[in-house]
N, C-alpha and C positions, 0 to 999 in steps of 0.2 A: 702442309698438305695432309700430312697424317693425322693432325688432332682435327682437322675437319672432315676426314671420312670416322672418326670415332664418334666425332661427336651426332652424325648424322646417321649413325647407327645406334646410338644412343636413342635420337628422339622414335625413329623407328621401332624400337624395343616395346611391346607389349606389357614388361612387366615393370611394378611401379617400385622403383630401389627403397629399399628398407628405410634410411634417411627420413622419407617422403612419408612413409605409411607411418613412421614414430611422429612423425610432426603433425600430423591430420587428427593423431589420435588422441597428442597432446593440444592439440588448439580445440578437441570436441569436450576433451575432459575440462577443460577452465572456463569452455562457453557452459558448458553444465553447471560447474561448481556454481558461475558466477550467476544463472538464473534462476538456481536455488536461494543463492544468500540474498539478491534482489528479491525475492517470492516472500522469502521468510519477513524480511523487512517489511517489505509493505504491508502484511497482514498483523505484524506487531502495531504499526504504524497507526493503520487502519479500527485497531482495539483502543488502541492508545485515545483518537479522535473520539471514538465510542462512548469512553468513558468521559470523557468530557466535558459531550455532547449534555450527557445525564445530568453530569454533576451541573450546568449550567438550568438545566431546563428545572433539576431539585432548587435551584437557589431560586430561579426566577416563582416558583410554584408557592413557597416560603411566602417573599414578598408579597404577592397578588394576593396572597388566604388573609393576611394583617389588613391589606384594602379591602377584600372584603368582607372581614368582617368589622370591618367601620363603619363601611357602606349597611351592612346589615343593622347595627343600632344606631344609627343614622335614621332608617327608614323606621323601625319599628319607634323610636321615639316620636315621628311626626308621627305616624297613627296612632300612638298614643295621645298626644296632643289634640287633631284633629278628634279625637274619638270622646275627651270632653267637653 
């Protein structure tokens, strides 16, 4: 009978026990940390694809100049041809 009038003057209590406030304060600091090192990563991440991206479109850029310029004395010989 006694630990249930304590305890119902407990939930009664306005003020929030120390316990409580360390614990709130520790589950705010590790959601922080943790959407910090999430943040960080994804925009390493994000570089990371970037460069990529480039070094892909420099290789593809490579290739296509070699076609065309085949294509290009390709055509300038038939006009030359054509043109005797």
């Amino acid at each position: 009978m006694r630990s249930l009038k304590d305890f119902k003057a407990m939930i009664t209590e306005k003020t929030v026990p120390k316990s409580i406030r360390t614990l709130k304060t520790s589950i705010f600091m590790l959601t922080l940390i943790l959407i910090v090192v999430t943040s960080v990563d994804l925009i390493l991440k994000n570089e990371q694809n970037n460069e990529f991206s480039e070094t892909v479109n420099g290789l593809s850029y490579t290739y296509n100049r070699e076609s065309l310029v085949a294509d290009l004395i390709f055509y300038s010989r038939m006009i030359e041809l054509i043109a005797r």
